[in-house]
C-alpha positions as CSV (number, residue, x, y, z in Angstrom):
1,X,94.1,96.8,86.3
2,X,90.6,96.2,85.6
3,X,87.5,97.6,87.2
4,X,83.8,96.7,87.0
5,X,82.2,100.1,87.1
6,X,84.6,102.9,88.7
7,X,89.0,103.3,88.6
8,X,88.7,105.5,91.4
9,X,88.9,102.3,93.9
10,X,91.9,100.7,92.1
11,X,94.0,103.8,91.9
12,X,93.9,104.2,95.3
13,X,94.6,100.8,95.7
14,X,97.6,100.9,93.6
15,X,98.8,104.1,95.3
16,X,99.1,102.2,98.7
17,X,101.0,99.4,96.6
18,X,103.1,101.6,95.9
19,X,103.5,103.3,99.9
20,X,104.4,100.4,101.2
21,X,107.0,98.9,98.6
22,X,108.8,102.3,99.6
23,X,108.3,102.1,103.2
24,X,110.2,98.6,103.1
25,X,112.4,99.8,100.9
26,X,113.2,102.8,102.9
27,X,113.7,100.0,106.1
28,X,116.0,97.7,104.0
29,X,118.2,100.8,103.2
30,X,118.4,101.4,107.0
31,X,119.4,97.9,107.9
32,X,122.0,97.9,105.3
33,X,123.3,101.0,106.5
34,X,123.5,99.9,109.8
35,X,125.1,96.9,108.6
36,X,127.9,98.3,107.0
37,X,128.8,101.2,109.3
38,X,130.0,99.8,112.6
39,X,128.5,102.3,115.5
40,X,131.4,103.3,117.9
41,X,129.6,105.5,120.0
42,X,126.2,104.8,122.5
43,X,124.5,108.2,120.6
44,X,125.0,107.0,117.2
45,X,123.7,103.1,118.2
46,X,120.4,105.5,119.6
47,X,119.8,107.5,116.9
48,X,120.1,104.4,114.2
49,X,117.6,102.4,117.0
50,X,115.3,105.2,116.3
51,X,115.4,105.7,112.7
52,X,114.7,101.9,112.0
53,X,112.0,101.3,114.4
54,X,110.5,104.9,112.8
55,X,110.7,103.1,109.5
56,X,109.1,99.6,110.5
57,X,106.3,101.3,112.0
58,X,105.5,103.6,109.0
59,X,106.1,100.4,107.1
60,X,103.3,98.4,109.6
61,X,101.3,101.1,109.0
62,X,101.5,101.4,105.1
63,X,100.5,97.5,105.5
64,X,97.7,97.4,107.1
65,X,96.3,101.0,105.1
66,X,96.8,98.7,102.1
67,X,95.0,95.7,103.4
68,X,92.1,98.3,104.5
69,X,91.6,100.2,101.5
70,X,91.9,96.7,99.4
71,X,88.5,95.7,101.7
72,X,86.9,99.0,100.9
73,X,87.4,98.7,96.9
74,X,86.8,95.1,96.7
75,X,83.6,96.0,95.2
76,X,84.9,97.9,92.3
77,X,87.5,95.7,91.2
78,X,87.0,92.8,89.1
79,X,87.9,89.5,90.6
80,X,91.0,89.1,88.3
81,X,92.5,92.7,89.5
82,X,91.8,91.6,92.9
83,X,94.0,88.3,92.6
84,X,96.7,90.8,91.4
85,X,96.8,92.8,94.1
86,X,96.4,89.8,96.6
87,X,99.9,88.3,95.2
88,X,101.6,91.8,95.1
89,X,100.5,92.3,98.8
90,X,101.9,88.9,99.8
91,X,104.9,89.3,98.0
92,X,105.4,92.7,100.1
93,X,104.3,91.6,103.4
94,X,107.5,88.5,102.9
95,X,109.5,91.0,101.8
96,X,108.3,93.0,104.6
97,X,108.6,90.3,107.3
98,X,112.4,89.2,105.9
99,X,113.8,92.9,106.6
100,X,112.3,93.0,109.9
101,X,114.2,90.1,110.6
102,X,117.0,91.6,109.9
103,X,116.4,94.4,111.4
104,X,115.9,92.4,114.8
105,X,119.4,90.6,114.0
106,X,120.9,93.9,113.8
107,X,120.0,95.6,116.4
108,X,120.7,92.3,119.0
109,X,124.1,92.3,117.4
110,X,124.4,96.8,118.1
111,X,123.3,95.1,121.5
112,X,125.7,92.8,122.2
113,X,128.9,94.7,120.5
114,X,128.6,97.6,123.2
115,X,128.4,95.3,125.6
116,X,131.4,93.6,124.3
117,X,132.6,97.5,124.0
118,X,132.0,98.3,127.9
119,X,133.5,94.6,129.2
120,X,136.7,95.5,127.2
121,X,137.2,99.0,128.4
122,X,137.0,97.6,132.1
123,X,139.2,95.0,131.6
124,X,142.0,97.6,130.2
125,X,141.6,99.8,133.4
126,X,144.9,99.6,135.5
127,X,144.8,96.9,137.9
128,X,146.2,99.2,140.9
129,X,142.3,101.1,140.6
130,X,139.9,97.8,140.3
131,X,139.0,97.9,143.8
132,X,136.3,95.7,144.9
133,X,133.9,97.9,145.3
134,X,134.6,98.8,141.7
135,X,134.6,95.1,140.0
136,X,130.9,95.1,141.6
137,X,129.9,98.1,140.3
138,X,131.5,96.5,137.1
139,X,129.3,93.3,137.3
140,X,126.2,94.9,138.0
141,X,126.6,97.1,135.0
142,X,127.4,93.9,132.9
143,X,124.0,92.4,134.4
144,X,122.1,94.9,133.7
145,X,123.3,95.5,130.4
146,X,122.6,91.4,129.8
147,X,119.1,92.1,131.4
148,X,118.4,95.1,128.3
149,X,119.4,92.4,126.2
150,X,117.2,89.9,126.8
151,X,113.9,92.3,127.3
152,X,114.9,93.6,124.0
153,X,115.3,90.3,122.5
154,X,112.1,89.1,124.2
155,X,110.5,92.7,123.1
156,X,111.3,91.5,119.4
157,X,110.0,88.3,119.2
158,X,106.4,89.4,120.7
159,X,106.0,92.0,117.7
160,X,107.7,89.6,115.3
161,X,104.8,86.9,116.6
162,X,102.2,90.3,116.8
163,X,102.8,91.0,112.6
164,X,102.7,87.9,112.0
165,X,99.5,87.4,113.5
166,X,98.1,90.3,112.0
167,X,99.5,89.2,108.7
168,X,97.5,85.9,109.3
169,X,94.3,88.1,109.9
170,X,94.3,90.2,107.4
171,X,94.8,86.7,105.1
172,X,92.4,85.3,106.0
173,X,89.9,88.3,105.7
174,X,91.2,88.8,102.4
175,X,90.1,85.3,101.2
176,X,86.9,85.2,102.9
177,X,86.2,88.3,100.9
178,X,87.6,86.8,97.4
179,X,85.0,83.4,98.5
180,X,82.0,85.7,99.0
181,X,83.0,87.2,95.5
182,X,83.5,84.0,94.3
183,X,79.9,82.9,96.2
184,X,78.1,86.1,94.2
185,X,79.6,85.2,91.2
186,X,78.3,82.0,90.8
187,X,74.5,83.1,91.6
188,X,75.0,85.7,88.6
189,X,75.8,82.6,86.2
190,X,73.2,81.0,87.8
191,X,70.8,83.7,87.2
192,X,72.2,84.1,83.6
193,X,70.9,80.4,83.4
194,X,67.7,80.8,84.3
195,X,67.0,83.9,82.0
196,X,68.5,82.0,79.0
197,X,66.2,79.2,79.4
198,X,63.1,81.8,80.0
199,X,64.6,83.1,76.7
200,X,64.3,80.0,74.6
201,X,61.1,78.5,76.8
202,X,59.4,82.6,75.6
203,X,60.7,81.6,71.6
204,X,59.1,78.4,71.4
205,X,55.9,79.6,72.7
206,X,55.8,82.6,70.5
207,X,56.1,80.4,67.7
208,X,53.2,78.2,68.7
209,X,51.3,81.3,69.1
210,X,52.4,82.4,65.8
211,X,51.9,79.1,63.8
212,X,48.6,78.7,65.7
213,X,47.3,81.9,64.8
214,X,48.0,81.2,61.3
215,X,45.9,78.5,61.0
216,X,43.0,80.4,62.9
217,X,43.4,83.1,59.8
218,X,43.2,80.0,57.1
219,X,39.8,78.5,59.4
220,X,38.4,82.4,59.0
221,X,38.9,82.5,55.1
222,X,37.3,79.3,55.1
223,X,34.5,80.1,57.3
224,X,34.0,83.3,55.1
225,X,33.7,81.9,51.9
226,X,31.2,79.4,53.1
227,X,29.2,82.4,54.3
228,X,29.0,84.2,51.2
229,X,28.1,80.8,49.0
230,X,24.9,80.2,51.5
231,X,24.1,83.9,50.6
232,X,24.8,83.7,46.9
233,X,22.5,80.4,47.3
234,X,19.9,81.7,49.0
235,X,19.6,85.3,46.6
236,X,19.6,82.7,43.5
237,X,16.8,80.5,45.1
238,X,14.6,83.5,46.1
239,X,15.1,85.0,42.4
240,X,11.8,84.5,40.3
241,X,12.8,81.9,37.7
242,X,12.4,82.5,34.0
């Protein structure tokens, strides 16, 4: 990675790089798991609940520390570093969004196989005990169990929609910033212009100067020899002749 003036900024960058490509690591390994173990119990489907919303939030986290630190050493990094980092945080903030999709899948589907769970252990009660009073109780459980349900669902899709508008944000504060790089960059060049043609305007002119005072020397030598001929002249003329 290259910097203009100080590597402090980009290691630090790079060290965040690297926090959050663990973070959704440690959240795919999570979703996998829960994926391949089939919960049987309501304390295990809790305590896997837990564990992947811990890791998505230390993963939200770890995104947006990156997104703030890249803002803070923008001005030590070289524009071609920064275009680095800007692909490797997109790249991670897709991965990033994918797994918390399927993290949303799994946990409807935890969801909906207790509920599947708790329907199938009424309907294998003995008939002789399902009083009425009892298949009420039975439907209102099933109700209220459809009602968690949907507020999950609904609970997911607003902080799905929420990421991804602050994945949006911090986009497009990320490319304004690269623009107003972009912006100084090209007054530098123009400025490195300007200073050349000083440069070659400053040449010329020293060379008139120089030719110029040349000539003035040759007018001098001129001037002095017609000095010392009046002299010699006048000292011959003023000389008694013999």
């Amino acid at each position: 990675m290259e910097y203009r003036s100080d590597g402090l900024g980009g290691v630090e960058v790079e060290e965040q790089l690297l926090q959050f490509q663990q973070a959704v690591d440690n959240l795919r390994a999570a979703v996998q798991q829960v994926a391949a173990s089939p919960l049987t119990n309501s304390q295990d489907r809790q305590k896997h609940i837990y564990e992947v919303n811990r890791l998505k939030q230390e993963a939200t986290v770890c995104m947006r520390s990156l997104a703030l630190e890249l803002r803070c050493s923008s001005s030590v990094l070289s524009p071609e570093a920064i275009s680095k980092v800007v692909r490797r945080q997109q790249l991670l903030q897709q991965q990033f969004k994918e797994v918390s999709t399927e993290c949303e899948e799994q946990l409807l589907s935890i969801s909906k196989d207790e509920l599947l769970q708790r329907y199938t252990r009424t309907q294998e009660q003995p008939q002789e005990e399902m009083t009425e009073a009892g298949s009420q109780q039975q439907r209102q459980q099933l109700i209220m169990l459809g009602d968690e349900i949907q507020d999950q669902t609904e609970l997911s899709l607003a902080r799905t929609q929420q990421q991804a508008a602050e994945t949006e944000e911090i986009g497009g504060v990320i490319l304004q910033r690269l623009q107003q790089q972009n912006e100084q960059l090209d007054g530098v060049k123009a400025g490195l212009e300007n200073v050349e043609i000083n440069i070659g305007r400053t040449k010329k002119t020293a060379h008139a100067i120089a030719k110029n005072a040349a000539h003035d020397r040759c007018l001098q030598c001129l001037c002095c020899c017609v000095v010392l001929l009046l002299i010699a002249s006048i000292i011959l003329i003023a000389l008694p002749g013999k």
